[in-house]
C-alpha positions in Angstrom: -66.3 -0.4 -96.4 -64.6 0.3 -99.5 -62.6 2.7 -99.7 -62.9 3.1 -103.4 -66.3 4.5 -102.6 -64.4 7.7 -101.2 -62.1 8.3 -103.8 -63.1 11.8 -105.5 -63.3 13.3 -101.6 -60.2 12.1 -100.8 -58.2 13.3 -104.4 -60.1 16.7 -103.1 -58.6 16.7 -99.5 -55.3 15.7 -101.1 -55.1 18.6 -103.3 -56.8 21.8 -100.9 -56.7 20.2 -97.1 -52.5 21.7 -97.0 -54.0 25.1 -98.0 -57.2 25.4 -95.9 -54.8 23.8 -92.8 -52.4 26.9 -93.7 -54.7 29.5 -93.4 -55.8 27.9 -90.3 -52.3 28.3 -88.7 -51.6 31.4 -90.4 -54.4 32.7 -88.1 -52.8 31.1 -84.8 -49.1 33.1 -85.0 -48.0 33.5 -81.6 -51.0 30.7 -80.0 -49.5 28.1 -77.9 -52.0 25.6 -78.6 -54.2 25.4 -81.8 -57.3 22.5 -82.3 -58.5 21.8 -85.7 -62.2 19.9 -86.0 -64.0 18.4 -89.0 -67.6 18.6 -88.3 -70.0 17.0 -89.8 -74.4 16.2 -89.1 -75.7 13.4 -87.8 -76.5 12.2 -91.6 -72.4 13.0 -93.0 -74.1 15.7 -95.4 -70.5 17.5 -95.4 -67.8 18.5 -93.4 -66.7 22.5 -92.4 -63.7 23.3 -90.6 -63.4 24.7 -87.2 -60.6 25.6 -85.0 -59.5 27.3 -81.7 -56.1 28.5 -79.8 -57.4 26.6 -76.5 -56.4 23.1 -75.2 -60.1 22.2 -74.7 -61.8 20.4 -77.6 -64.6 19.6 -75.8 -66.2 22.9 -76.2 -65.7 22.3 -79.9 -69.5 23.6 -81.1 -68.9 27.1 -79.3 -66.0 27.9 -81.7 -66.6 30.7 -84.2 -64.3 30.1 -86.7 -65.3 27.9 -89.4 -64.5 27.4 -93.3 -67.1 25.6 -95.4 -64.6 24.4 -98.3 -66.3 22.9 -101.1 -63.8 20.0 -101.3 -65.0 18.8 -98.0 -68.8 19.6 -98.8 -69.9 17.9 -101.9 -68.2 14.8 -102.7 -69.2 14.1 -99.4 -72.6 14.7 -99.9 -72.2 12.6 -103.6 -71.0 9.2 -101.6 -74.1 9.8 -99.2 -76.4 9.9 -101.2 -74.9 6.8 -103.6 -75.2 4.8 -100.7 -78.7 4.0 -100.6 -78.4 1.0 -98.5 -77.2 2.7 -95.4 -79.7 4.3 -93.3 -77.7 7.5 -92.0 -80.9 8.5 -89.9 -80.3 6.1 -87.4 -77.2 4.2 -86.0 -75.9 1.0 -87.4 -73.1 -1.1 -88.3 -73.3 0.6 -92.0 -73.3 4.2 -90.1 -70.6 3.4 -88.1 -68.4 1.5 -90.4 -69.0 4.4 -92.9 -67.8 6.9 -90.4 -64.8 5.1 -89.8 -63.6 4.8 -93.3 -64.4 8.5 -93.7 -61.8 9.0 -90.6 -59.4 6.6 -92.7 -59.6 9.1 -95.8 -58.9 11.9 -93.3 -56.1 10.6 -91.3 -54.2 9.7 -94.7 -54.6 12.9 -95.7 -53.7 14.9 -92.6 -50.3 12.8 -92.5 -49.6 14.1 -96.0 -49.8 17.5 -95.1 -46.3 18.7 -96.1 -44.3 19.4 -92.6 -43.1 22.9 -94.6 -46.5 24.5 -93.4 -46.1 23.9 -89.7 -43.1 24.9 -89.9 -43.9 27.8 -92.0 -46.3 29.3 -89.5 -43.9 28.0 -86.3 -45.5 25.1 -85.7 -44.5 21.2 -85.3 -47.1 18.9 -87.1 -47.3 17.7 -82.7 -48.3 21.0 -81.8 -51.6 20.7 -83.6 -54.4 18.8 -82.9 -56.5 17.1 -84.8 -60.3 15.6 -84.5 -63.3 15.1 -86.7 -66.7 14.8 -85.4 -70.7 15.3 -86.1 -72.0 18.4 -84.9 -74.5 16.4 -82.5 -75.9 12.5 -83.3 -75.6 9.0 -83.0 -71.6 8.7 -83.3 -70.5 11.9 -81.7 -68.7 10.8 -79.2 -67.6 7.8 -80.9 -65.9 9.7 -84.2 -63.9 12.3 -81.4 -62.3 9.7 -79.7 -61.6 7.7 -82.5 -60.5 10.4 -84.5 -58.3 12.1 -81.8 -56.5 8.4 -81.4 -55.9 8.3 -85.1 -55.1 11.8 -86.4 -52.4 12.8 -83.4 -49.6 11.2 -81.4 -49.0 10.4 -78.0 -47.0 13.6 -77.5 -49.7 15.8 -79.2 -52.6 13.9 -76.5 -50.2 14.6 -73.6 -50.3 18.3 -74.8 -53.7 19.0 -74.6 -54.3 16.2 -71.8 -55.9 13.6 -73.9 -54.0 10.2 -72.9 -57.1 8.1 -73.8 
């Protein structure tokens, strides 16, 4: 997919995803372990934030924390709705291919997150991880595995015994 399609919600994670990841970890002083998931629906209509100071991800949709940034919300919503050839009701090879240059935009941006707000609030860039995901539908499983393989490294995987 082309990437170009994306461009206004990634110039909007570029500019606020540092912050929002900073209040995040500003919350987690003193946690040993600290999971950050993008959620999204079944049909991409936006992404919140959620976290947790566990080491289990996979009970991701009982976490009460969440941020709703607009940044992650409506350009979002924009490039969904502009692509009216992609059914985003029902899995495909669009749907799919869609979700994974939407994990492309976020693992850019996550690896430009300035190492000066881990360390900030204690924290090695390893220590965190990161996944993105829908809420429940077609890809779910699909967008955490991927996700977890693309946003983290070995080291962080080990941590939270995720060697996929």
């Amino acid at each position: 997919m082309n990437l170009v399609k994306f461009e206004k919600f990634d110039q909007g994670c570029s500019q606020n995803l540092p912050g929002e990841i900073d209040k995040i970890l500003k919350k987690a002083a003193g946690k040993e372990f600290c999971a950050i998931g993008f959620i999204t629906t079944d049909d991409f209509y936006g992404f919140y934030l959620s976290w947790d100071y566990t080491d289990n991800i996979d009970k991701f949709s009982g976490w009460e924390n969440g941020l709703n940034p607009d940044f992650l919300y409506q350009p979002l919503v924009d490039i969904v709705e502009a692509c009216g050839d992609i059914d985003f009701c029902n899995p495909s090879e669009e749907k799919w291919e869609f979700a994974q240059s939407l994990l492309a935009v976020l693992e850019k941006n996550m690896k430009q997150i300035p190492d000066k707000i881990f360390q900030d609030n204690h924290f090695k860039r390893e220590d965190i991880l990161f996944f993105a995901t829908m809420g429940d539908g077609d890809y779910m499983q699909e967008m955490l595995d991927t996700s977890v393989k693309m946003f983290n490294t070995p080291e962080t995987l080990e941590a939270y015994g995720l060697l996929l």
